[in-house]
Structure formats: C-alpha cells, structure tokens
Wavefront OBJ file of the C-alpha trace (Angstrom):
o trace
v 10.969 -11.527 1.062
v 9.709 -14.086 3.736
v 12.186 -16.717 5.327
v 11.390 -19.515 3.643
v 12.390 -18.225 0.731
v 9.343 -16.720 -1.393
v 8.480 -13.470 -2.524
v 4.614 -11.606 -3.011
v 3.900 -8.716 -4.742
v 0.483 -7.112 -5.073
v -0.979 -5.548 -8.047
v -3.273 -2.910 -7.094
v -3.733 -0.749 -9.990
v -2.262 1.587 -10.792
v 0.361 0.788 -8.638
v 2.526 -2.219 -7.678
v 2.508 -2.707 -4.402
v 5.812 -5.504 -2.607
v 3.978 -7.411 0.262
v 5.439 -6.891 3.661
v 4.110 -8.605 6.537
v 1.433 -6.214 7.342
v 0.439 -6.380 3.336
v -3.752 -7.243 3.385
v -4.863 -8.657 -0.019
v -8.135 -6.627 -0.640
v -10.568 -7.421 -2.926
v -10.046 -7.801 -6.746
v -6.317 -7.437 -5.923
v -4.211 -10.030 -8.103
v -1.000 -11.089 -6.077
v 1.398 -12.833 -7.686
v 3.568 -14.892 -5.370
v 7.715 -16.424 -6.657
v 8.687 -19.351 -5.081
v 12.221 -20.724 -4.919
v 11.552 -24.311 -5.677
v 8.184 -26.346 -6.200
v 8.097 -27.954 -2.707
v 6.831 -24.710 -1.228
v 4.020 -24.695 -3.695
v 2.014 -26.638 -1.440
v 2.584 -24.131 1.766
v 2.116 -21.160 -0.005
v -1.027 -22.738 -1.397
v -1.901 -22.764 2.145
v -1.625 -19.443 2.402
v -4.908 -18.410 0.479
v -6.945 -21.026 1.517
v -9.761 -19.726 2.951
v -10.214 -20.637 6.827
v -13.557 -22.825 7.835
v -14.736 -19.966 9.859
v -14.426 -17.496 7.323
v -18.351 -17.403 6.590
v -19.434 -17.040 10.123
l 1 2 3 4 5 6 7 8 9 10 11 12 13 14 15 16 17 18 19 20 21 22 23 24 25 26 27 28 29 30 31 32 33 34 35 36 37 38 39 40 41 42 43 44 45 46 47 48 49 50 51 52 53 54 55 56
C-alpha cells in the first residue's frame, strides 16, 4: 500500500506477487495497479512512463 493511497500487485506466474517498495517489474510481468479515486490516474500513469534516457 503506498501513501497516497494506491495499491500494485504483480502477476508473475505462477505466483502473485504484492509490490513493496523494492518490487522491480521484470519483463512480461502484468501489474495491475487499484487506485482510490481517478485523480491519481494521472500520477500513477507516471509511474510507467518510460524515462528519456532509458535507450541510452
């Protein structure tokens, strides 16, 4: 549970896996993230962006 509110979990078959903060989304994982309202769609959006860097 993070503070503002939303939960993650991460499905990494065969097992479910709750995020904690030193959870790393690996490849082909599917995460599916419960917010409390839809105003924190937007920041957990933000969340998987991926960074400008991340190719270099």
């Amino acid at each position: 549970h993070r503070s503002d509110g939303s939960d993650a979990g991460r499905d990494a078959r065969p097992e479910v896996i709750i995020a904690h903060h030193d959870t790393v989304v690996q490849p082909n994982d599917h995460v599916i993230v419960f917010v409390p309202g839809k105003r924190m769609v937007r920041k957990v959006e933000k969340l998987f962006q991926v960074s400008a860097t991340f190719l270099f």
